[in-house]
C-alpha positions as CSV (number, residue, x, y, z in Angstrom):
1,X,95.8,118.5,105.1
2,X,96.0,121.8,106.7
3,X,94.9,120.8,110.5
4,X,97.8,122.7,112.4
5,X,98.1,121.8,115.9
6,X,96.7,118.6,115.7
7,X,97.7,115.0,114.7
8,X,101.0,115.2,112.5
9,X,102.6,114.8,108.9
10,X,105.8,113.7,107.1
11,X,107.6,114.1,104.1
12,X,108.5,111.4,101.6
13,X,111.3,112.1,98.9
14,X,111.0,111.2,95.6
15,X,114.0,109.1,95.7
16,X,112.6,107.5,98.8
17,X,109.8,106.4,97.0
18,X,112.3,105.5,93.9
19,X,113.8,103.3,96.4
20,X,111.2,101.7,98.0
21,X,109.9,100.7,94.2
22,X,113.1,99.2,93.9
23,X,112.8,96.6,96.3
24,X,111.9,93.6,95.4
25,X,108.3,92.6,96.6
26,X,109.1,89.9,99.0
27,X,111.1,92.8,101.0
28,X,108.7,95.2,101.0
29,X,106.0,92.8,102.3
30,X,108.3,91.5,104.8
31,X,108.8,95.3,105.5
32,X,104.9,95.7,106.0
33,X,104.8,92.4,108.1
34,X,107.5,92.9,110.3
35,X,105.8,97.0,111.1
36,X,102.7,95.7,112.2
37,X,104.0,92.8,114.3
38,X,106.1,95.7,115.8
39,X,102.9,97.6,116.6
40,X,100.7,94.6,117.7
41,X,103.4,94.0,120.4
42,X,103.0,97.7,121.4
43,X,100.9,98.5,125.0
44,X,97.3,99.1,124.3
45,X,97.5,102.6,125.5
46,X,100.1,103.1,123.0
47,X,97.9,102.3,120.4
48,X,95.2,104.4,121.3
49,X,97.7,107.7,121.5
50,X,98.5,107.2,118.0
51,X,94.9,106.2,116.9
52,X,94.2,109.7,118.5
53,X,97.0,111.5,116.1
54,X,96.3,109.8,113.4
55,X,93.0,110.5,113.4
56,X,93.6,114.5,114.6
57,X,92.4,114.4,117.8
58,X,95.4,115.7,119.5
């Protein structure tokens, strides 16, 4: 993914992700749930900003 200047990137650890496995799964889907309630509640035009970076628009 080599689109400088536009939409944006992070970096995940190995023991993040060792961690993460770790969890049981009722934690990591609570995890998941409780993310996209958090977004839903988000203004619209919120939403649409990061549609636009995810998608490398800006």
């Amino acid at each position: 993914m080599e689109n400088q200047g536009k939409g944006f990137s992070y970096t995940v650890s190995k023991e993040q992700l060792d961690d993460y496995r770790k969890w049981p799964v009722e934690r990591r889907l609570k995890w998941l749930y409780l993310a996209n309630k958090m977004r839903k509640s988000l203004p619209r035009k919120t939403i649409e900003i990061q549609e636009l970076f995810r998608s490398g628009k800006i």
